[in-house]
N, C-alpha and C positions, 0 to 999 in steps of 0.2 A: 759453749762460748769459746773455748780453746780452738776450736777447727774455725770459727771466726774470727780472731786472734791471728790464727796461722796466715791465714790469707789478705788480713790486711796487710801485717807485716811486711808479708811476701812484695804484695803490691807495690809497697810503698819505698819499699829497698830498690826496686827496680825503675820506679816509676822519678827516684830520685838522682839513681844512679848514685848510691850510698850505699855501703857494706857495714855490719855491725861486727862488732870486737867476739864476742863471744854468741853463739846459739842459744836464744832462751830457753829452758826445759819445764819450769814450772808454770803455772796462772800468772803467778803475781809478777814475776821479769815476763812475763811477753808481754803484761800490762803495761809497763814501766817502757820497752823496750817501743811497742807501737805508737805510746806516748810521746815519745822522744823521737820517734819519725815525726807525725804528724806536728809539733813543734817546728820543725825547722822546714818542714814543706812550703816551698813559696807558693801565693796564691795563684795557680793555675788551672785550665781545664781537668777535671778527671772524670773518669767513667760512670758510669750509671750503673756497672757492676759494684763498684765498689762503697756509693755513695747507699747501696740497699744494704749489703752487708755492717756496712761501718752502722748504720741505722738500726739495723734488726740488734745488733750487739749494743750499742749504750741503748734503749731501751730494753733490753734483757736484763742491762747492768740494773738499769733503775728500779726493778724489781727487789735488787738484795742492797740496798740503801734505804737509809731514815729519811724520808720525804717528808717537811714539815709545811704542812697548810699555815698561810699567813695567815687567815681570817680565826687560826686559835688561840694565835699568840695574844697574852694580855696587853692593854693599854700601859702607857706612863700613870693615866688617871687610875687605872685600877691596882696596879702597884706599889707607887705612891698616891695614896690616898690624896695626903695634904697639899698635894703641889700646885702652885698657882700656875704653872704654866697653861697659856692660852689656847693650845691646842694639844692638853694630854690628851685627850680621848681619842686622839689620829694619829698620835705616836706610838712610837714602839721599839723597845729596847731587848733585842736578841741575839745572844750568843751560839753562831753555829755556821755552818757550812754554805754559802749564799748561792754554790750551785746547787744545795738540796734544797732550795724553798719552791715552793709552789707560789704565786704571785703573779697580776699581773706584768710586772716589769722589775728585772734588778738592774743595778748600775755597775758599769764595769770600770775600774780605774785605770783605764789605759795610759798605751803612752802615747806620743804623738806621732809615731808612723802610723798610731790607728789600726793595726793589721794584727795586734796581738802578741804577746810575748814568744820571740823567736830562742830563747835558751831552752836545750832540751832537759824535762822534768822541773822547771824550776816553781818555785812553788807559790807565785805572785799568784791574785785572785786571778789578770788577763790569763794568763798560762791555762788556770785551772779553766776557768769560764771558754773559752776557746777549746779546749782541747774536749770538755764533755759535750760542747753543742753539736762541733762534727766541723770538718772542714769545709761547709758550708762558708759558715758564719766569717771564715776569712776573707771568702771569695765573695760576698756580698761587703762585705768592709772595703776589699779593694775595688768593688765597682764604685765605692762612694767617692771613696778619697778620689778617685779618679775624677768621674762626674765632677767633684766640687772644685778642680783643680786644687788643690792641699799638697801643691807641690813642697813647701818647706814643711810640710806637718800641721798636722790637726790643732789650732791654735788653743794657747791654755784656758781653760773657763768654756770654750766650747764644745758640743756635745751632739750626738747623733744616735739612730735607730736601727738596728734589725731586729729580724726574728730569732726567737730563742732555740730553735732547732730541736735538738734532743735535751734541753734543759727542762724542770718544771714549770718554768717562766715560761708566757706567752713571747715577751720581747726581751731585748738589753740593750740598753741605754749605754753610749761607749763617751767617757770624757778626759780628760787629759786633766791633772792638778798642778799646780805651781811645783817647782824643784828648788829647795830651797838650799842658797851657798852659805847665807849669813844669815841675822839677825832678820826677821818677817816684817817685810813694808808693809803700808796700808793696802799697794797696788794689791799684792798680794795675793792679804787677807781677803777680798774683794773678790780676786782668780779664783780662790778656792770657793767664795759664796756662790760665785756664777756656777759654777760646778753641777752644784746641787740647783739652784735654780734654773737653769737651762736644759737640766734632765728633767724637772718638775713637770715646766712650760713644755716641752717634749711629750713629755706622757699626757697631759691634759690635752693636746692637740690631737692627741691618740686616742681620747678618748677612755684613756685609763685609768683605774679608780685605785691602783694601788703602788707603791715605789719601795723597792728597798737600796740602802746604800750602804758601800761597806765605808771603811775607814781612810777616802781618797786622802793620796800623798804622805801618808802617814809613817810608809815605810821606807824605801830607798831613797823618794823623793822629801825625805827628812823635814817635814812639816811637824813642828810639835806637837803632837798630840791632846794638850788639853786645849791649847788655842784653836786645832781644829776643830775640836768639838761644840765651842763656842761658837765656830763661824758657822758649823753644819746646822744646829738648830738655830742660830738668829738667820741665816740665809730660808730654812723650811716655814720656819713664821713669815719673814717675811713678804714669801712668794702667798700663803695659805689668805695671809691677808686682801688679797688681790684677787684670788681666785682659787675658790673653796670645794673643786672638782672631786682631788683627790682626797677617799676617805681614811687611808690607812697609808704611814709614810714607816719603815723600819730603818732602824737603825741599828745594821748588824756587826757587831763582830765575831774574831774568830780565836783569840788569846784571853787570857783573862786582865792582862793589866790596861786594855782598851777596855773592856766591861766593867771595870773599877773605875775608871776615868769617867766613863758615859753615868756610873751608878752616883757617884758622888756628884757630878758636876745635877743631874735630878733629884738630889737628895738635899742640896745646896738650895735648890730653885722653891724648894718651899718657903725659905725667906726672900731669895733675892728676887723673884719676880714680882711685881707689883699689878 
């Protein structure tokens, strides 16, 4: 892995016309170190040398990670037993890494350049989700935005498709969430349903029977968190309403006080749904 390491690096120093501050010596800085290239690499042409190596290494990577099969994870219904919620048995409530899942589709909480988190190492899911697929997945991003002309940005509540590349995922669903300054309008609340429902409708068009989503807007873009949560499952009802493709919809996080938020708010729902 480290002689594959060494040469993307290399590549990528050159290919950016970018110097690093120190020489990596161990595994885990040349990790850190190739990471932080390919972060700030604009989407451009690159080689076909490179794009085999940068491939042959995160699939080597995915050998020594926890890959978790979505179709293991329990239901809402099997967890909470009592819960009235209308479609626990296509929910799912999990805590972990949403580039290790195996599924056919997660959702990326982008931003609105659409192209991915350009701060190097930083540790938003885009960042992570970009940087494990391969530089591919930029460069198919920026044929989109292009193609769609999204000259001012990927509008909020809107949402789009590629391939998962080196991910477990087949695809990833890229969407923009509301940014919030003040007090949460209705408009909103509404932005962030379409979120999740415009990924749904996405993946259903796809043909896909599974969706996971992390915690959009939840973090920099200061959407409250228990009101998101509110809005992520009445927005998943009521797309399922309308159209009953998708079997398995997750709902992952990666902290625990988002997994207390999502625990309590279905632990609630055995009274308050009707």
């Amino acid at each position: 892995m480290e002689e594959k390491l060494d040469f993307l690096i290399k590549y990528l120093i050159n290919d950016i016309d970018r110097d690093i501050f120190e020489e990596p010596v161990t595994l885990e800085e040349k990790e850190k170190v190739w990471r932080g290239l390919c972060n700030i690499r604009e989407p451009k042409p690159i080689s076909g040398e490179y794009l085999k190596v940068q491939d042959d290494y995160l699939q080597e990577r995915l050998k020594f990670v926890e890959i978790t099969l979505s179709k293991s994870l329990p239901t809402i219904g099997q967890i909470y037993s009592n819960s009235k919620l209308k479609y626990k048995d296509k929910m799912v409530l999990w805590k972990g890494n949403i580039t290790q899942l195996k599924i056919d589709c997660i959702v990326n909480a982008a931003n609105s350049r659409g192209l991915g988190c350009f701060q190097p190492m930083h540790n938003c899911i885009d960042n992570q989700i970009q940087t494990y697929s391969g530089v591919q997945m930029r460069l198919e991003c920026f044929e989109y935005m292009k193609n769609a002309n999204y000259d001012l940005g990927l509008p909020t509540g809107e949402a789009f498709i590629t391939k998962g590349y080196n991910l477990p995922c087949k695809y990833v669903i890229h969407t923009v969430g509301p940014v919030i300054s003040f007090n949460v309008s209705e408009e909103e609340k509404e932005l962030l349903k379409n979120c999740y429902k415009n990924s749904m409708k996405i993946a259903t068009e796809k043909g896909l029977k599974s969706i996971a989503f992390p915690c959009i807007s939840t973090g920099i873009f200061r959407f409250p968190r228990r009101l998101a949560v509110e809005c992520a499952v009445s927005a998943v009802n009521e797309f399922l309403d309308k159209n009953n493709q998708i079997e398995r919809v997750v709902f992952n996080v990666f902290g625990d006080e988002n997994f207390e938020i999502y625990d309590e708010y279905f632990t609630k729902s055995k009274k308050l749904e009707r």
